[in-house]
VOGU-3710 file (C-alpha; in Angstrom, 3 decimals, decimal comma):
1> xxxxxxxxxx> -3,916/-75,296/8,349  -2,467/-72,207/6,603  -3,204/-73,928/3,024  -6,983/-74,246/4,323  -7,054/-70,343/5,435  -5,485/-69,489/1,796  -8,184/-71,606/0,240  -10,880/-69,797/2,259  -9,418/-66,740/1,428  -9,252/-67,120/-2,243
11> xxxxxxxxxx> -12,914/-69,004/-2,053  -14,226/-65,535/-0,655  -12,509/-63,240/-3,331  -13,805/-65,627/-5,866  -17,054/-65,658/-4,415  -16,870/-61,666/-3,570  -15,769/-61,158/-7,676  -18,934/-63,184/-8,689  -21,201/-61,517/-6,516  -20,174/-58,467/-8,250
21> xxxxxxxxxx> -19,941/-59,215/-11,376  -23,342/-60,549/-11,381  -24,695/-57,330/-10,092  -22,585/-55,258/-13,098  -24,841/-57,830/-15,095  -27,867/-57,178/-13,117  -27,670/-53,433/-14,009  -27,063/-53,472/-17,640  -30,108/-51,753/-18,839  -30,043/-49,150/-16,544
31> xxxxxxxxxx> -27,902/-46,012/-18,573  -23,978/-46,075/-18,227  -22,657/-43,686/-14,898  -19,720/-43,511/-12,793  -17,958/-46,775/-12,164  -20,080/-48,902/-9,895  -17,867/-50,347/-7,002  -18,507/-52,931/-4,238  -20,784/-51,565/-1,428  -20,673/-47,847/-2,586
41> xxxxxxxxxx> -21,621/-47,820/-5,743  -20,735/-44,763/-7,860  -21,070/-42,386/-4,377  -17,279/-42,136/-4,773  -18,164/-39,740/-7,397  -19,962/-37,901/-4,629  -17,321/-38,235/-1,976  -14,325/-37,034/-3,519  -16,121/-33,323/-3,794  -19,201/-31,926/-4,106
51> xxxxxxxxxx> -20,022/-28,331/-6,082  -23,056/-26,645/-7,843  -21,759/-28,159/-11,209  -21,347/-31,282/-10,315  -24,066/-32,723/-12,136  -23,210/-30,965/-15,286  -19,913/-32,615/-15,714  -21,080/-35,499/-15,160  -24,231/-35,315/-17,939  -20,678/-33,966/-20,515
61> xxxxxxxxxx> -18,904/-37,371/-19,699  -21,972/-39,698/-19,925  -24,675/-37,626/-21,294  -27,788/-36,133/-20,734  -29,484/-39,212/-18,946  -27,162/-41,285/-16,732  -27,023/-43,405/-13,366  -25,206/-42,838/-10,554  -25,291/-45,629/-7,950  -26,343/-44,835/-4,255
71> xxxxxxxxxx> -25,201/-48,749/-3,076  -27,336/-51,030/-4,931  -29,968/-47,784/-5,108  -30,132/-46,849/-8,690  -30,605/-42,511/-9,119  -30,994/-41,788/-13,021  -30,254/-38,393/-13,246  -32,143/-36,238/-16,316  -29,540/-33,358/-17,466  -30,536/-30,366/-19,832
81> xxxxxxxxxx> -34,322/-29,179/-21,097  -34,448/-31,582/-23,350  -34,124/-34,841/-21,025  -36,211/-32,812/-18,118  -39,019/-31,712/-20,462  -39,266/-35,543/-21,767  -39,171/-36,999/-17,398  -41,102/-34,482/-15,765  -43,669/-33,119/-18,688  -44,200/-35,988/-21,583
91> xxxxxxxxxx> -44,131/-38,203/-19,108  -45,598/-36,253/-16,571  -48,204/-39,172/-14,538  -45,288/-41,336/-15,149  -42,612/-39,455/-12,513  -45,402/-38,429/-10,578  -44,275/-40,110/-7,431  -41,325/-38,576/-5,385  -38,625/-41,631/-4,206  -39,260/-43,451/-1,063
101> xxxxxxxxxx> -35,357/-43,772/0,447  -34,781/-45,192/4,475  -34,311/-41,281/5,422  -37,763/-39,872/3,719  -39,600/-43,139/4,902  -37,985/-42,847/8,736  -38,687/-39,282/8,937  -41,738/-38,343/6,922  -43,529/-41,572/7,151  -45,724/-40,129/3,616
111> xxxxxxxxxx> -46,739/-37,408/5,391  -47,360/-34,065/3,686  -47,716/-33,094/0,287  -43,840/-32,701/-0,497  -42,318/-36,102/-0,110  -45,222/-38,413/0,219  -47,355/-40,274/-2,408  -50,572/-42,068/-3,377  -53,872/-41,243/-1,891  -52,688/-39,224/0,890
121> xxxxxxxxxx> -50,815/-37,427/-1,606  -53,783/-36,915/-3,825  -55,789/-35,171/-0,801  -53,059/-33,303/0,541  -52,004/-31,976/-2,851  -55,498/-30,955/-3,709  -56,240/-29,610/-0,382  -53,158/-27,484/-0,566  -54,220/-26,045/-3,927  -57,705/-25,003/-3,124
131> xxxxxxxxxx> -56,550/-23,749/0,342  -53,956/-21,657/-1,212  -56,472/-19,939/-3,847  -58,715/-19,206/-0,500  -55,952/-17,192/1,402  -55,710/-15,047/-1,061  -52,702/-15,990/-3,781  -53,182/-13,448/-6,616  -55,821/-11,705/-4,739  -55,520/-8,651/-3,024
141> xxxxxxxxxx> -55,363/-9,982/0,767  -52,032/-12,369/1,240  -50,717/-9,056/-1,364  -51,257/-6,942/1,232  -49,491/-8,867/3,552  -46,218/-9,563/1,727  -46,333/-5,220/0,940  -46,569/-4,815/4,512  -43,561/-7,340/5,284  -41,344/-5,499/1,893
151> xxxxxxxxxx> -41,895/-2,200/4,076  -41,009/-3,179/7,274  -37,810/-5,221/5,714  -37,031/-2,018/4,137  -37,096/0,139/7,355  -34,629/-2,699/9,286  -32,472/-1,658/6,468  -32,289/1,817/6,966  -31,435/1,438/10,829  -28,187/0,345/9,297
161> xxxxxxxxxx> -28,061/4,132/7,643  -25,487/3,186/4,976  -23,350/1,203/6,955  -22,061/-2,687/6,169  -24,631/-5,282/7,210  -25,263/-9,059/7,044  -28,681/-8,813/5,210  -29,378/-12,421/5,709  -31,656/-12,696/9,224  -33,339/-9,539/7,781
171> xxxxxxxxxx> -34,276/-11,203/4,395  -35,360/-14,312/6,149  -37,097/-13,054/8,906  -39,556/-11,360/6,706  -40,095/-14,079/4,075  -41,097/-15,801/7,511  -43,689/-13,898/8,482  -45,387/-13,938/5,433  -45,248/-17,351/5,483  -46,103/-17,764/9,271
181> xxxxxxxxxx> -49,212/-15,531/8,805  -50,516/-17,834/6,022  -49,781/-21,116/7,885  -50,349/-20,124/11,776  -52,148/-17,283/11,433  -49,798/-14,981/13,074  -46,651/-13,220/13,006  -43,573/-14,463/15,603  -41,019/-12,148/16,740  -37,299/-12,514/16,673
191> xxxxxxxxxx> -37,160/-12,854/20,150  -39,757/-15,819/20,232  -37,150/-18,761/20,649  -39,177/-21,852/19,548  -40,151/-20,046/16,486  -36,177/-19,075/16,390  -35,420/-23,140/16,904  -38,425/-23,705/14,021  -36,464/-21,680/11,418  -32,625/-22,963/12,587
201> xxxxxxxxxx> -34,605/-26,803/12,327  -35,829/-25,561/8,698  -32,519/-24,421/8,149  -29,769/-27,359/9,134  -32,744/-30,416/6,806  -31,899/-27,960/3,995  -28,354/-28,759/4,726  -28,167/-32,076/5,269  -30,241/-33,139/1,967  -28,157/-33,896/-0,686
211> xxxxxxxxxx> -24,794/-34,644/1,402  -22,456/-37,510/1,886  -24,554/-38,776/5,410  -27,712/-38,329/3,780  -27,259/-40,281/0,770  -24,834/-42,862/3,047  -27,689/-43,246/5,129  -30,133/-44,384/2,043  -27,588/-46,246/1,001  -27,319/-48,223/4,688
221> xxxxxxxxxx> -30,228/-47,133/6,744  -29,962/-50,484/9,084  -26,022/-49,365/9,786  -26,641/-45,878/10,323  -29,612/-45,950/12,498  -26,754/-47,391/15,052  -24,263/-45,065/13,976  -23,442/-41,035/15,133  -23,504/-38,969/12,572  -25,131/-35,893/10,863
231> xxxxxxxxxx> -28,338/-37,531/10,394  -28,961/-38,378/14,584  -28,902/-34,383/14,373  -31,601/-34,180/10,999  -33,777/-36,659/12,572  -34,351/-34,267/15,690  -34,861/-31,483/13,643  -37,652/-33,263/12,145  -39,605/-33,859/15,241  -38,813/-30,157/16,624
241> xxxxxxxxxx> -40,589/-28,815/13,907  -43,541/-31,368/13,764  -44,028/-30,893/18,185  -43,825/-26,790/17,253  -46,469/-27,767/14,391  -48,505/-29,791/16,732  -48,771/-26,713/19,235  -50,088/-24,619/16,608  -52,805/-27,232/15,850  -53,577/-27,252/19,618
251> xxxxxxxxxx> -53,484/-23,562/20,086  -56,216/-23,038/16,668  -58,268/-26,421/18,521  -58,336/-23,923/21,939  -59,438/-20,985/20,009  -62,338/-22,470/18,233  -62,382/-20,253/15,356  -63,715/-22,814/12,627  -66,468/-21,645/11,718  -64,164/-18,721/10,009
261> xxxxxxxxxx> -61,120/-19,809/8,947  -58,358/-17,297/8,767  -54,855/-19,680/7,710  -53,964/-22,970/6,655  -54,428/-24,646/10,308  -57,510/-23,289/10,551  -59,359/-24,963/7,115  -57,076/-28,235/7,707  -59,154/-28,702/10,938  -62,798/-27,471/9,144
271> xxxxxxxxxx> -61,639/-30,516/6,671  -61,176/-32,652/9,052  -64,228/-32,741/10,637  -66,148/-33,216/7,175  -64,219/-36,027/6,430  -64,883/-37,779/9,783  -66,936/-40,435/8,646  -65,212/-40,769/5,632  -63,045/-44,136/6,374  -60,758/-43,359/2,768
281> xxxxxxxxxx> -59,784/-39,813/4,416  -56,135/-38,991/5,113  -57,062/-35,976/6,783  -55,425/-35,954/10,198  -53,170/-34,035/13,083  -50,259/-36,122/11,644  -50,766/-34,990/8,129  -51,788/-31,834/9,465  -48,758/-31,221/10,998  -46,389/-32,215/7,636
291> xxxxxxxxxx> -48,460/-29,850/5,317  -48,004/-27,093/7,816  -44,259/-27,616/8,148  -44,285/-28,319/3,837  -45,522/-25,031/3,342  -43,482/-23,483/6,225  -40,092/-24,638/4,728  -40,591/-24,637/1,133  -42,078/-20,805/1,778  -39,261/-19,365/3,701
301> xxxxxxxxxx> -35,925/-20,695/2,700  -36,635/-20,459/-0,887  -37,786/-17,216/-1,581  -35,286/-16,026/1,198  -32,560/-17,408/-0,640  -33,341/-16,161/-4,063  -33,730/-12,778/-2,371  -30,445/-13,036/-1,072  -29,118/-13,929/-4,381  -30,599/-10,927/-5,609
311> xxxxxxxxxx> -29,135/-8,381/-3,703  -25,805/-10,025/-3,945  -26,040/-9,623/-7,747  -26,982/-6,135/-7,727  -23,908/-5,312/-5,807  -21,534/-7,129/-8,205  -23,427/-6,106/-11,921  -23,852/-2,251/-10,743  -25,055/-1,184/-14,372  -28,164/-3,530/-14,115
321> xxxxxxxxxx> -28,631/-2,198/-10,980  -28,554/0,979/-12,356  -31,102/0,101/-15,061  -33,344/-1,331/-12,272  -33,316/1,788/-10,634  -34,228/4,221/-14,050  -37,101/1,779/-14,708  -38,816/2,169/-11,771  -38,527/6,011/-11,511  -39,525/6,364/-14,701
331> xxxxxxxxxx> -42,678/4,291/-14,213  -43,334/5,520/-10,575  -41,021/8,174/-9,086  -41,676/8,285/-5,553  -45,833/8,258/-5,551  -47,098/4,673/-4,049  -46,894/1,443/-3,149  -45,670/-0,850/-5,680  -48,257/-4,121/-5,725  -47,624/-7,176/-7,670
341> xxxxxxxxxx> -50,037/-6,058/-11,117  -47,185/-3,219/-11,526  -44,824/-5,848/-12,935  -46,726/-5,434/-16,472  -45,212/-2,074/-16,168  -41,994/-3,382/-15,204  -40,493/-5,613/-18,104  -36,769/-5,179/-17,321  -37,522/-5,760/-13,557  -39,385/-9,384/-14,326
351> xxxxxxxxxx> -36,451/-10,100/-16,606  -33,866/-9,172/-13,701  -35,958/-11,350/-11,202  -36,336/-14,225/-13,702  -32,827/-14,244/-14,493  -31,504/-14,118/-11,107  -33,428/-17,087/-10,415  -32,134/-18,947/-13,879  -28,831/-17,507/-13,598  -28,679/-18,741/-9,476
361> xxxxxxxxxx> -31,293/-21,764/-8,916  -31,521/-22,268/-5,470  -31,449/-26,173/-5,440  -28,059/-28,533/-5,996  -31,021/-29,758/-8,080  -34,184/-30,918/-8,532  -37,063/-33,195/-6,578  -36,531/-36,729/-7,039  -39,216/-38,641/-8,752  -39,528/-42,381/-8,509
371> xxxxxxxxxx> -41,330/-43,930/-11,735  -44,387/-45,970/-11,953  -44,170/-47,838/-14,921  -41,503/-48,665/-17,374  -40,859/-45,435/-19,235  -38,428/-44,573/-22,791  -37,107/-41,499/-21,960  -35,406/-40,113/-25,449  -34,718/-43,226/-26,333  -33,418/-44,578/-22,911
381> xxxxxxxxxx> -35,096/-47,324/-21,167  -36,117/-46,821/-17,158  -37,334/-49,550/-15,029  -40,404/-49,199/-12,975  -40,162/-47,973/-9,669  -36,390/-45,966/-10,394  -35,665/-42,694/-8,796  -35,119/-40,051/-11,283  -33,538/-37,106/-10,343  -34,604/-34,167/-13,082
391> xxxxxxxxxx> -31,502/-31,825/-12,425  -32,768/-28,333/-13,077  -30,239/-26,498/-12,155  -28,582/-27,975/-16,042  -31,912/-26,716/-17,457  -31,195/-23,545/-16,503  -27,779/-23,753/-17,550  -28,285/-25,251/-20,857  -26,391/-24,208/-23,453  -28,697/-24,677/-26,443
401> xxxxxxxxxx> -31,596/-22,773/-25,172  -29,548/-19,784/-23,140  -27,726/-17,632/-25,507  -24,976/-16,718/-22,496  -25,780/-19,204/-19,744  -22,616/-18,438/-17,727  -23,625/-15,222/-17,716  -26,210/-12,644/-15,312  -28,032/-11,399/-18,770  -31,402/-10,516/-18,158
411> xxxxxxxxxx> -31,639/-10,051/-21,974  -32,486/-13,856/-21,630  -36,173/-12,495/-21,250  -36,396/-9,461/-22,930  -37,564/-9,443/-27,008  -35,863/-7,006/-29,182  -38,063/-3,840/-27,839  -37,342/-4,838/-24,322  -40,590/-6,546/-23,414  -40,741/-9,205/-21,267
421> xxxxxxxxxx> -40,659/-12,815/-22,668  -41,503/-15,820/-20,990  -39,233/-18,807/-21,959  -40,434/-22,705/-21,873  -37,321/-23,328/-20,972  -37,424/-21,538/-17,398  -38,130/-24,451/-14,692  -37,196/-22,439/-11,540  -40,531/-24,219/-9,801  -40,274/-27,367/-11,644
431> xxxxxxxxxx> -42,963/-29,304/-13,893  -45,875/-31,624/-14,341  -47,771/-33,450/-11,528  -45,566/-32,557/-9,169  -44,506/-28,540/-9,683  -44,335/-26,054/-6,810  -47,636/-25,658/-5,464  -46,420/-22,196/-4,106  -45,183/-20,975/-7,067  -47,679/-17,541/-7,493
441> xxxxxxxxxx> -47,034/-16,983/-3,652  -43,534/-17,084/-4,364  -43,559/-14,960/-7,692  -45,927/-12,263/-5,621  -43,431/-12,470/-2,722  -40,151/-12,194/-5,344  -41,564/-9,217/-7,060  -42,738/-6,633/-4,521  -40,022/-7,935/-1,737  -37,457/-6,765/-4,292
451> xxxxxxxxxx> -39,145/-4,043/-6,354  -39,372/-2,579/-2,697  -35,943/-3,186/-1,848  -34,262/-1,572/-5,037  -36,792/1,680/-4,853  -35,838/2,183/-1,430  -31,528/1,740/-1,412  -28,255/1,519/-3,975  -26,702/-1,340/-3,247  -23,018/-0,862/-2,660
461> xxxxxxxxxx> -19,946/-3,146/-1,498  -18,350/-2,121/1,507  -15,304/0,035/1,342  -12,336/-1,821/1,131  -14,005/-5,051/0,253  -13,228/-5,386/-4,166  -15,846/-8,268/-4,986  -18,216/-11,201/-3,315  -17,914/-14,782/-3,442  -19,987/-16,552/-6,107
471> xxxxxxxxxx> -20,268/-20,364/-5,058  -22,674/-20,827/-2,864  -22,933/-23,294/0,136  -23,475/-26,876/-0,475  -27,058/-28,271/0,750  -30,378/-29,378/-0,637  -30,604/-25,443/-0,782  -28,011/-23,520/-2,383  -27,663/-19,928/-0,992  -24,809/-17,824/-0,796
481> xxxxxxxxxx> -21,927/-17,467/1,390  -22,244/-14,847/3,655  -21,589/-11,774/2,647  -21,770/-7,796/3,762  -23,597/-4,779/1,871  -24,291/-1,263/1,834  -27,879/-0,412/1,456  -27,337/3,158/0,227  -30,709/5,152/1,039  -32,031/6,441/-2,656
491> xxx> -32,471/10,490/-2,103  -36,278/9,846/-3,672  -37,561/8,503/-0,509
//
């Protein structure tokens, strides 16, 4: 009997060794990565510690376009301009699809117009773009909106009169409401606790993308949907935000104001009953309800953190501050409102505001894609239907296009008579097919949020308190750790 159990034990290693050996075979063409081991894959990488440079390292030990295996799920990360610009631009139609893991497909179900793909995609998308244009982006009405937001961000600031302050629910709180009145049409108050639950929702799915349980959970999705775990908690947080969605759409429905559309919600539903008869339409309360929360969350947590990046460099580079601060009293002193066509005037400003966003990109990386069709990617074959990941974060970072990447140099966009310079090389809101849809919104919203900010205070560290940390918290989104300031009233105002 015990010579049988040895043979049945040895049988399985043999058969175990095969098995794996055959997939090592299976995977040849894909490029090299991190050691691929039985049932994990190369998420050992992963698990023994995650930080912002992760990536990077990796791309120095097997270059700029390598695979690191989720279980038997293949991710081909791109690494550095050249590599993104040739996935995401050259072969833009190519990438044009965003991955379908177990998590997306569970809790999106290709809704929206972030995550989802193919013909709803293609109405969404274009629905979103024209909508956008409508509400005002680089006209003078949404502008008006986001001043009015800058000023009363700047007067919570001043309650503070000098003294040390989180500025964090401050910051996001009014990228909200900028964001709120574009979507639902209205502003929500701090004391309004399901629009309080909406943003904490928005907040813990920025989290969780990206981590151990997220990735764990693509890798096993018919383990973990029986198992505890961080995702039981994402998965609610998902269908908070679409049932505080779904009241909106009820509340516009009650109010009957179609016939003149004033937000998103509003022009969704006069859509919707074009397409009626239209059986090819995607147009519907559950789509609806994904584009609403889409624009909701990619509108408030990103500009919010960049913001908050922002001031936290001011504190710590105090001569660029200081250079901020001559610029704009030498272009306006203390005589209006600053609107978003006053960054022409600005050059060192949009530098500042482009580097902070280069120098500190918000995402552990970028949007995965998923490819269409077999694609040579500088020189490197990818399958059909593999998830690229196009990590911008090294873009910004790269070494042969930034002359001090490690560096906050706003030089990086300023010629030799301190204009400013726009660089190819600046992916902040991604490329091709699939870029930021929001990306004016979120320029207008960047530039008068902190032109306002930095004509109204000095930004000082608190006494007794010598610098800030610089790594930021670990998450889909990358902001900082929390920190305390001293917004320093400027005597001007």
């Amino acid at each position: 009997m015990l010579e049988l159990q040895l043979f049945l034990f040895f049988l399985l290693v043999c058969l175990l060794i095969l098995h794996y050996l055959k997939q090592l075979w299976s995977i040849r063409h894909y490029p090299s990565g991190p050691l691929l081991l039985p049932g994990i894959g190369g998420l050992w990488r992963v698990a023994t510690g995650v930080s912002h440079d992760t990536l990077i390292k990796l791309a120095k030990q097997y270059g700029n376009i390598y695979t690191i295996w989720a279980g038997p799920l293949p991710l081909v990360i791109l690494s550095g301009f050249q590599a993104v610009k040739e996935g995401l631009i050259n072969h833009s139609e190519a990438s044009a699809e965003r991955l379908e893991t177990p998590f997306l497909r569970d809790a999106l179900k290709n809704r929206g117009f972030v995550f989802a793909n193919g013909h709803s995609l293609k109405q969404q998308r274009r629905f979103g773009l024209i909508t956008l244009r409508k509400l005002g982006l680089g006209k003078k009405g949404m502008e008006q909106q986001i001043e009015v937001e800058a000023q009363q961000l700047v007067e919570t600031l001043e309650h503070a009169k000098g003294q040390p302050l989180d500025p964090s629910l401050p910051i996001t709180n009014s990228v909200c409401n900028v964001i709120s009145v574009l979507a639902f049409g209205q502003r929500f108050s701090l004391e309004d606790e399901d629009f309080q639950k909406l943003v904490k929702a928005i907040y813990v799915l920025s989290k969780f993308g990206a981590t151990f349980f997220q990735i764990l959970y693509d890798a096993v999705p018919w383990l973990m949907k029986y198992l505890p775990g961080p995702h039981k908690k994402a998965f609610s947080c998902v269908e908070m935000a679409r049932s505080f969605a779904k009241k909106e759409i009820e509340r516009h429905k009650e109010n009957q104001t179609l016939h003149e559309p004033q937000d998103f919600i509003d022009f969704y539903l006069v859509q919707m009953q074009k397409a009626e008869n239209d059986p090819d339409s995607a147009y519907n309360d559950d789509n609806l309800a994904q584009c609403t929360i889409d624009l909701f969350a990619a509108g408030t947590e990103t500009t919010a953190t960049s913001l908050k990046w922002a001031l936290l460099l001011m504190v710590t580079h105090q001569e660029i501050q200081d250079k901020v601060h001559k610029e704009i009293e030498d272009v306006f002193g203390s005589s209006r409102l600053i609107c978003y066509q006053d960054r022409k005037k600005l050059p060192y400003i949009s530098a500042v505001i482009h580097e902070i966003q280069r120098f500190k990109y918000i995402f552990f990386y970028g949007l995965a894609r998923q490819t269409t069709k077999d694609v040579n990617m500088c020189g490197v074959h990818i399958p059909k239907g593999t998830i690229i990941v196009p990590d911008l974060r090294s873009v910004l970072l790269d070494s042969e296009h930034w002359e001090t990447p490690e560096e906050f140099n706003p030089n990086h966009f300023l010629d030799k008579d301190g204009e400013f310079v726009a660089r190819e090389e600046f992916l902040a809101f991604g490329a091709g097919a699939r870029a930021c849809i929001g990306e004016q919104l979120a320029r207008i919203e960047l530039f008068i949020f902190f032109t306002s900010l930095m004509r109204a205070f000095t930004f000082q560290l608190p006494a007794g308190v010598k610098e800030l940390r610089q790594d930021p918290v670990m998450g889909i989104v990358t902001p900082p750790q929390p920190y305390k300031l001293c917004a320093i009233p400027q005597c001007t105002i």
